[in-house]
Backbone bond lengths (Angstrom), bond angles and torsions (degrees), N, CA, C in turn:
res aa  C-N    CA-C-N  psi(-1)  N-CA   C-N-CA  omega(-1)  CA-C   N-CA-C  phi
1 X - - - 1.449 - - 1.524 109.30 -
2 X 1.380 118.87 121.57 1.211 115.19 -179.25 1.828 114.08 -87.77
3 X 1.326 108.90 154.01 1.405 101.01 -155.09 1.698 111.16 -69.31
4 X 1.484 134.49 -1.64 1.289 136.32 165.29 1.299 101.96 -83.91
5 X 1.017 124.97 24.37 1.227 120.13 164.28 1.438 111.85 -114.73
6 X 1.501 120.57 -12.24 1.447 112.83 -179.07 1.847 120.05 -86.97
7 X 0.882 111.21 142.46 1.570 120.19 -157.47 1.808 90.70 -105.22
8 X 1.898 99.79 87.91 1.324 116.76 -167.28 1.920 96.89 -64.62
9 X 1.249 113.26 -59.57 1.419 121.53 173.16 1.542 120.47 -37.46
10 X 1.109 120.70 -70.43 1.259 89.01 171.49 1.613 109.77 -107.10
11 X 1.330 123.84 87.02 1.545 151.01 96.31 1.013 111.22 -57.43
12 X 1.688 106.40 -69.45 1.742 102.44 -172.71 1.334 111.57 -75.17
13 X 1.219 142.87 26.79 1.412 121.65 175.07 1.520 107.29 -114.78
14 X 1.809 95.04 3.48 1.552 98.13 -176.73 1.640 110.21 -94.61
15 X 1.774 111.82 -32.24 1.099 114.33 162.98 1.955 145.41 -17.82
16 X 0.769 95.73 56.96 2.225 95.27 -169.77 1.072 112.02 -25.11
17 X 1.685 120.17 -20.41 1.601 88.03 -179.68 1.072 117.58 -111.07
18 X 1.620 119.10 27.35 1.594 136.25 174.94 1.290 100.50 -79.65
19 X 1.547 115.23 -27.60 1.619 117.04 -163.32 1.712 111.47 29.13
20 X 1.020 122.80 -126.46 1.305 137.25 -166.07 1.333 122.39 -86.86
21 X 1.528 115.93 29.23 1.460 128.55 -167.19 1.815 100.66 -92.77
22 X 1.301 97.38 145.78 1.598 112.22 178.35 1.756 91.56 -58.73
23 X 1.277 108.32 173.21 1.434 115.58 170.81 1.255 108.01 -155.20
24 X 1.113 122.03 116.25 1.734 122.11 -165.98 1.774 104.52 -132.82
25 X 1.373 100.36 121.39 1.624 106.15 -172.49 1.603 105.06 -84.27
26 X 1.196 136.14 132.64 1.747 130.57 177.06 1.677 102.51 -72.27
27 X 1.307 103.97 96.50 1.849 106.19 174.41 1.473 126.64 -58.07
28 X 1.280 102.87 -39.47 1.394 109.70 -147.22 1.667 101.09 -175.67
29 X 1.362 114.62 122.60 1.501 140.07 -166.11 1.588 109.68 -123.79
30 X 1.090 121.82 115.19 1.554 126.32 173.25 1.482 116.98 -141.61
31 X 1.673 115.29 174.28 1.523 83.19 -171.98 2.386 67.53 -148.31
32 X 1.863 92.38 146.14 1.179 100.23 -177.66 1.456 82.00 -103.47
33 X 1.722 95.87 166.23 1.677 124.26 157.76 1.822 98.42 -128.16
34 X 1.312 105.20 130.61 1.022 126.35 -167.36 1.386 120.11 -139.27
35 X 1.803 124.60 137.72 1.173 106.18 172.05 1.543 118.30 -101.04
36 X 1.582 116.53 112.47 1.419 107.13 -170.76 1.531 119.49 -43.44
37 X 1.989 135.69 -175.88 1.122 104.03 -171.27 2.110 109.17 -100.22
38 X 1.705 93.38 16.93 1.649 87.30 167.35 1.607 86.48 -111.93
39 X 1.241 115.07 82.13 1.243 109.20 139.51 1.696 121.59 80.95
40 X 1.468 103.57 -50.91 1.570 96.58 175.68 1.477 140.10 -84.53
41 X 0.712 105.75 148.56 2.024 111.41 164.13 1.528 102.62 -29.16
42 X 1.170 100.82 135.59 1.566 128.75 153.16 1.353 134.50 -152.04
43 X 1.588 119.75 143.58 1.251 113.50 -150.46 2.206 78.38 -120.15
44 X 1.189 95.82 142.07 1.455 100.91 -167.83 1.999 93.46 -127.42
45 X 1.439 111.06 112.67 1.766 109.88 179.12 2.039 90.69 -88.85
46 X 1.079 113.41 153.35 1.483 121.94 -152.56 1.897 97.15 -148.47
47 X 0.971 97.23 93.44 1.858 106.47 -176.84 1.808 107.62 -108.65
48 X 1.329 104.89 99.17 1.806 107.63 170.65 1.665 102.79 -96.72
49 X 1.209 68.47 127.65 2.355 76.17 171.41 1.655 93.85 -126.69
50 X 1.611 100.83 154.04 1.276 99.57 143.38 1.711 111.71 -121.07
51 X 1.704 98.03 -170.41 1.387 107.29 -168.70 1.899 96.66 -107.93
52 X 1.472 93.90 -168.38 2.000 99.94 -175.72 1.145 91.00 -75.43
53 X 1.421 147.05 -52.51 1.492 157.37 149.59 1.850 108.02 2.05
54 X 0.954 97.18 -56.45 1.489 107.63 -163.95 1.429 120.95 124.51
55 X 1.431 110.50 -20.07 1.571 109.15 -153.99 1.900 96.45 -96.16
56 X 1.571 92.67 150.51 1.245 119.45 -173.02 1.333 125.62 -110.04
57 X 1.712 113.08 137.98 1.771 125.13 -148.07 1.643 91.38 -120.47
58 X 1.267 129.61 132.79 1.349 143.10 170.74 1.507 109.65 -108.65
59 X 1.127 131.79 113.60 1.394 140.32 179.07 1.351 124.84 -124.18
60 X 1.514 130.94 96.52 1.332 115.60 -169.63 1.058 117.09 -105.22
61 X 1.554 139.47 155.43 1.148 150.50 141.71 1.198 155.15 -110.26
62 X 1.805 132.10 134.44 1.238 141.76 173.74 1.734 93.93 -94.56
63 X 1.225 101.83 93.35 1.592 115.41 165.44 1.556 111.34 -63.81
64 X 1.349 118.20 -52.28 1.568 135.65 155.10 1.530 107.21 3.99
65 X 1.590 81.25 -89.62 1.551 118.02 -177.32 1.302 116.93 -72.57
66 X 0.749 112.80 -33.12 2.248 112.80 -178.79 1.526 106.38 99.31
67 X 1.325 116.37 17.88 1.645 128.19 -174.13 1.615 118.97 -91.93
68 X 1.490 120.78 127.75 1.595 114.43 -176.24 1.235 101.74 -147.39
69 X 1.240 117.00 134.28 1.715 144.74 -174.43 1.916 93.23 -122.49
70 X 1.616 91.59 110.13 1.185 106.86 172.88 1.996 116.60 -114.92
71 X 1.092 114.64 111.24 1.483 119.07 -179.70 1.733 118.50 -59.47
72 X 0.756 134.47 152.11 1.750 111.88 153.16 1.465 118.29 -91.42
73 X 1.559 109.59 179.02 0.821 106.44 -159.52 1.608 128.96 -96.12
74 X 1.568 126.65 133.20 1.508 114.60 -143.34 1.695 92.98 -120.78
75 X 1.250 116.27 -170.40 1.611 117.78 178.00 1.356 91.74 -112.37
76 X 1.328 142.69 8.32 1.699 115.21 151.62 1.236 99.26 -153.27
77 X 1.321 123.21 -176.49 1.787 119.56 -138.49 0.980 93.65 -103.91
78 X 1.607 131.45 -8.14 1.500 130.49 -164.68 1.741 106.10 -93.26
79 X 1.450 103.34 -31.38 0.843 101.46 -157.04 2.216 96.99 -94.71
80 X 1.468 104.13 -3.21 1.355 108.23 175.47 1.751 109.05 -100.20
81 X 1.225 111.02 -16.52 1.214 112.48 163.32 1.675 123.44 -71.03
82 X 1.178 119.70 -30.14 1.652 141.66 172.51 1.846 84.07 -72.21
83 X 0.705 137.57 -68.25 1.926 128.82 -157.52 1.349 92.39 -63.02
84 X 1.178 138.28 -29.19 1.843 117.36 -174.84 1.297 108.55 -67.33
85 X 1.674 107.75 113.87 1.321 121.78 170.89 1.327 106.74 -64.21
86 X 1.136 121.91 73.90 1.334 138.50 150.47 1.804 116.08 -20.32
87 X 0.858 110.30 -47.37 1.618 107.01 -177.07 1.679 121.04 -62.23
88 X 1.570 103.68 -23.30 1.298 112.73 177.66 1.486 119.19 -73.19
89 X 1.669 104.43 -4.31 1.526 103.68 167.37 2.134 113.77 -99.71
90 X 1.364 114.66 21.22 1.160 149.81 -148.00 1.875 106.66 -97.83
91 X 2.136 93.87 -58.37 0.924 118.96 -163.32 2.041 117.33 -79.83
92 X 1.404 114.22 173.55 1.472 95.02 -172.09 1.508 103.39 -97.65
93 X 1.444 117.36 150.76 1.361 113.14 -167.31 1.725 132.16 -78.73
């Protein structure tokens, strides 16, 4: 069995002593370069997970800076990528 084949979510949803814990799989990892809006470079790390639900979490980061723009959570990635208050990676840290 190759490991994209293992159904990480529910493993953990079988776990008892997770009880009632969120469970969020890391989907998809990218990293922006960006020019902030005074001017400089920024490197933005960009983590989409979803949940057992389906629904999808957008979380960005200026590791740099100590800065994170967190989206909530939507039922498709487009529409959780649009909720990251983006501007909060804008501000000084």
């Amino acid at each position: 069995m190759r490991s994209d084949d293992v159904d990480v979510l529910e493993i953990l949803e079988k776990v008892q002593q997770l009880g009632e814990a969120q469970i969020w799989e890391i989907a998809k990892r990218c990293r922006i370069y960006r020019a902030r809006p005074d001017g400089a470079d920024q490197t933005v790390e960009l983590e989409m997970s979803v949940d057992t639900a389906g629904r999808w979490l957008v979380i960005a980061r200026d590791e740099e800076r100590g800065l994170l723009a967190q989206g909530v959570p939507m039922p498709g990635l487009n529409g959780a990528v649009h909720m990251v208050p983006w501007y909060m990676l804008d501000g000084d840290a």
